[in-house]
N, C-alpha and C positions, 0 to 999 in steps of 0.2 A: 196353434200352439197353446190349447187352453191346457195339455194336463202340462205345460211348464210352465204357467200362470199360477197353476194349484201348487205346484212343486212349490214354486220362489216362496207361497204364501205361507207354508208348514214351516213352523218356528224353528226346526234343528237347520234347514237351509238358510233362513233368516242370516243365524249367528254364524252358519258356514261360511256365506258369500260375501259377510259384512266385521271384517278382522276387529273390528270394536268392539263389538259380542263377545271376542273371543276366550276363555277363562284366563286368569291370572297367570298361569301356567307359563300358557304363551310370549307372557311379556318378561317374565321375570327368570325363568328357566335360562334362557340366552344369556342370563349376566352374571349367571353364578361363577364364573372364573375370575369374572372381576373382581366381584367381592371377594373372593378366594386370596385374590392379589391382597385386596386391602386387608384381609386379616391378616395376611404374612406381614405386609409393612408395619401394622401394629402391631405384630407381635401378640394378638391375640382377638379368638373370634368372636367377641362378643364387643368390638371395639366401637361399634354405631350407639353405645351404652352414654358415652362422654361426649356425645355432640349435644345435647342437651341437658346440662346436670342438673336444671332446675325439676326437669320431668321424670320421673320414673322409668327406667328401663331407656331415656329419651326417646321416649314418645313412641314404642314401636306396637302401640294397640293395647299394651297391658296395663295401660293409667286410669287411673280415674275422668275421667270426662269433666268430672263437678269440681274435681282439686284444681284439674286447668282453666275451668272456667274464673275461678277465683284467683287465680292470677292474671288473670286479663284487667287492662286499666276502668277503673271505674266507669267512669262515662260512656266507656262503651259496652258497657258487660250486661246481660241480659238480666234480669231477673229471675232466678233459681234457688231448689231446694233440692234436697238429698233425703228423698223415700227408700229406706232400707226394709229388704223383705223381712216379716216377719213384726213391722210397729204396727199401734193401734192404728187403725184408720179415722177412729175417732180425733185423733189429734189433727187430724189432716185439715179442715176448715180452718182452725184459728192460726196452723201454720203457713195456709195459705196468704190469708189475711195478713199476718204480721210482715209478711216479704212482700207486699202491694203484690202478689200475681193472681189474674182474674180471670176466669173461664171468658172465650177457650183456652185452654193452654196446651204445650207439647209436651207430650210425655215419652221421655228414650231412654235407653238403659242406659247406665253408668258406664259400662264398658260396650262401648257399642260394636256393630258388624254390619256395616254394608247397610246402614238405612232401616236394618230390622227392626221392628215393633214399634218403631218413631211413628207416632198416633198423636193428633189432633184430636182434643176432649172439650166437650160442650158444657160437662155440667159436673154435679158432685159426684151423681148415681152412677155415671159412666165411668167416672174415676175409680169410684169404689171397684166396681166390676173390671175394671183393665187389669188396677195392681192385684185383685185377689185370681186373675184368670192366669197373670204370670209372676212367678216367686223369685223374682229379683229386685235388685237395686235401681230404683228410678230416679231419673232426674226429672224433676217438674220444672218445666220453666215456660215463662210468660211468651204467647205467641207474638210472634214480632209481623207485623203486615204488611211490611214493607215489599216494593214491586219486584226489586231486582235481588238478586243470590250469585254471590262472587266469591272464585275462589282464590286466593294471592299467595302466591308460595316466594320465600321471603330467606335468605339467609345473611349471614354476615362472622365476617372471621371473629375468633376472641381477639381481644386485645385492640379490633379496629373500631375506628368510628361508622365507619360508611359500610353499606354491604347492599344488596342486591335484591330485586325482584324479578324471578327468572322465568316466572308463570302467571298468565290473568285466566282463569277461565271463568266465562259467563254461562248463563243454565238457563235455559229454555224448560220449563215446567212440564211433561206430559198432560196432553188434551185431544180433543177432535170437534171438528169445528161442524156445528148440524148443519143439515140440507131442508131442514123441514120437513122430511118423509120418514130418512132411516132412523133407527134405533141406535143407541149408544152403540151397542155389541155390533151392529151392521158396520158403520163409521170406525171402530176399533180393528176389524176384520180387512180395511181396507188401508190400514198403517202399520205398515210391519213393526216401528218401534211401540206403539199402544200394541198388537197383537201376543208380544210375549210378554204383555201386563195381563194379560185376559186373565188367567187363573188367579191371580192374587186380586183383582178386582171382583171376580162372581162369588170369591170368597169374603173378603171385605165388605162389601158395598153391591148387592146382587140388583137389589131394585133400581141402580143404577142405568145397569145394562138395557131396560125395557124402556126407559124413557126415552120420548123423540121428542129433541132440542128443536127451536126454530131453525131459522135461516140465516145462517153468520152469528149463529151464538155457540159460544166456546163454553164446553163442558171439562172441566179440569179433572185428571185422571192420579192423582197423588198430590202432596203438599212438601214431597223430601226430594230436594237435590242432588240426589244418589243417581248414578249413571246405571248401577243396577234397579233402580226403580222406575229407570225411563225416561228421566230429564236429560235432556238432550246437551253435552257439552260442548262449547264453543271457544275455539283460538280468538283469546281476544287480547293476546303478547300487543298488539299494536297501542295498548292502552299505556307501556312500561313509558315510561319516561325521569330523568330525575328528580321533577318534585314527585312524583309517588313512591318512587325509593328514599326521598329524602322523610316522606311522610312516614314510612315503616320502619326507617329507624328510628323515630321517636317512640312509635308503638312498640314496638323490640326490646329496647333497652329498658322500660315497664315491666316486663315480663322476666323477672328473674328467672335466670339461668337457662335463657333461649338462644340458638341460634341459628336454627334451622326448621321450618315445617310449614305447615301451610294456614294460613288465615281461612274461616270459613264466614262469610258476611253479608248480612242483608243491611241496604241500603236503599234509601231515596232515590238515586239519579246516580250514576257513575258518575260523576263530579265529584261526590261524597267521599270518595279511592282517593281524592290530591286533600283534601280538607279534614275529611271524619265529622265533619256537619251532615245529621239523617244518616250516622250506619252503626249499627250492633256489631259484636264480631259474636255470632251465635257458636264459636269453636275453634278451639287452636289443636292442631295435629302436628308432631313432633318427625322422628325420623321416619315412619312410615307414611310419610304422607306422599302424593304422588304429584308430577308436574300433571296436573289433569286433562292441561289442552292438547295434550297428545291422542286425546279418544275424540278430535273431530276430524273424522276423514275427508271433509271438505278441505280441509290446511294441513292436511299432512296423511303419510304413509305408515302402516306398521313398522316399513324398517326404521323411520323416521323416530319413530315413538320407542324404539328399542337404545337408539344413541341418545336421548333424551333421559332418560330414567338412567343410562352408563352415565352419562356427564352430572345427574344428580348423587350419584351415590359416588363419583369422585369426591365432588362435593363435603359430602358428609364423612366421609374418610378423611380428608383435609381440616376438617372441622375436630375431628376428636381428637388426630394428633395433635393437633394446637391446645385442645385442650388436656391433652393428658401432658403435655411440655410444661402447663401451669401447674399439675398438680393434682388432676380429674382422676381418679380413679374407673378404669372399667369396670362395669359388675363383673361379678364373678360369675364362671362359668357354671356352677350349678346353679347358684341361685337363676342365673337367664333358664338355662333351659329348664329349671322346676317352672315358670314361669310363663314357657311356652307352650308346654304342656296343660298347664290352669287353661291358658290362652285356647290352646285347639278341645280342648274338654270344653267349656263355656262357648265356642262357636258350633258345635255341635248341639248342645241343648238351646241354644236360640234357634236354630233352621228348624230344632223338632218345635217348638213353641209353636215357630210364625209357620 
């Protein structure tokens, strides 16, 4: 059976055989009646607008990244700055300086897309050369070293005090672990999840691939928690309990004019999830955000992951009547779709970028 050995190993069978690969398409396509429902209930379709009226558009990818960041509570908010294309770069040093952030640091678009161009930067020179290689808006912010990356998707009615944590998911970093002989590229070749990184890696980081690691030494293959980048998602709902609910509604009600989306966080120890002792929130994502533990096929099924994402986007229907009942205005329909269109024009010149 070795040419079905070679079969399994060719990347298009990879994402065939393993419904987690599968494009967005798949998962989101199946639920468009529902939404369909919930814009008739609202009475109108852009009604996912008013579940979050502190966010833009609430939250559905067309925000700023750095205006959210700056509504996250202090204590846990990272250290960041807003690089607009087209400033001196000379400014860049004393404005790095003045905001305590210190090489390395992460550098991601403003409006980001799927973990694109999110780069870890060593030094000035590199900076220089990143923001002058792509002409957008960057957010610079202070690399956080922390071991673990958690994602908490978080909602809660208007008007209530208590509301819910309906998702944990944990991320396993993409790596491969040396044998002492093979080469990076060998050891990648024999992981189908590192295998469909190979191009963005021989691209990124080539002299990577020729290096032969020892023996149980773990060579790290990304630094972004992105399921398209390879970090491995994990059901980790078993961690929901009511002090962590109770903790997120503290964190929640911080954040003007939230009510739904999902926490992006590195921390010290999952303990840090009941306390906020050792954790950043490096990212708040508003209606588009996703229950994430749905992409671990070990705890669950596609179909599984399909009634998952319908029970969330109830959710947020539920959430924007409530708030259009206080007074929330929906955007309006041109301004959303001028907006989506910005949206799908700017995700196409980042794919050409990266």
């Amino acid at each position: 059976m070795k040419w079905w050995d070679r079969v399994e190993k060719r990347p298009f069978f990879i994402k065939l055989f393993n419904w987690e690969y599968w494009p967005s398409k798949a998962f989101y396509y199946p639920v468009v009646p529902q939404i369909l429902w919930l814009m008739l209930r609202a009475r109108h379709l852009c009604f996912f607008t008013a579940a979050n009226p502190g966010i833009y558009t609430g939250g559905m990818g067309m925000e700023s990244k750095y205006d959210t960041i700056l509504k996250t509570p202090e204590r846990y908010r990272p250290r960041a700055l807003l690089f607009r294309t087209g400033e001196p770069l000379s400014s860049l040093p004393k404005r790095l300086q003045a905001s305590g952030i210190h090489f390395p640091l992460i550098a991601k678009p403003d409006l980001g897309f799927r973990g694109l161009l999110v780069k870890k930067i060593e030094d000035q020179a590199a900076l220089a050369t990143y923001l002058q290689r792509y002409p957008l808006d960057f957010i610079l912010q202070e690399y956080i070293g922390l071991p673990e990356e958690v994602g908490v998707l978080y909602h809660r009615m208007p008007g209530e005090e208590q509301g819910k944590v309906t998702s944990i998911t944990t991320k396993e970093f993409l790596h491969v672990t040396g044998d002492g002989a093979s080469t990076v590229e060998e050891l990648i070749r024999h992981k189908p999840r590192a295998l469909l990184q190979l191009g963005r890696i021989r691209t990124q980081d080539p002299q990577l691939l020729i290096q032969v690691p020892d023996a149980g030494q773990r060579v790290g293959l990304g630094i972004v928690g992105n399921h398209a980048k390879g970090a491995r998602f994990i059901n980790s709902n078993h961690l929901i309990n009511p002090a962590l609910c109770r903790h997120f509604d503290r964190i929640s009600k911080e954040v003007d004019g939230f009510y739904y989306g999902r926490f992006d966080i590195k921390c010290q120890s999952l303990d840090s999830l009941y306390t906020g002792e050792g954790m950043k929130i490096i990212e708040i994502n508003g209606t588009c955000s996703e229950p994430t533990h749905i992409y671990d096929p070990e705890r669950g099924s596609y179909w599984s992951a399909l009634r998952d994402i319908a029970y969330h986007w109830r959710i947020i229907g539920r959430i924007a009547r409530a708030n259009r009942r206080r007074g929330v205005a929906y955007l309006s329909h041109g301004t959303t779709a001028r907006e989506f269109l910005h949206l799908f024009a700017y995700q196409r010149k980042i794919r050409e970028l990266g």
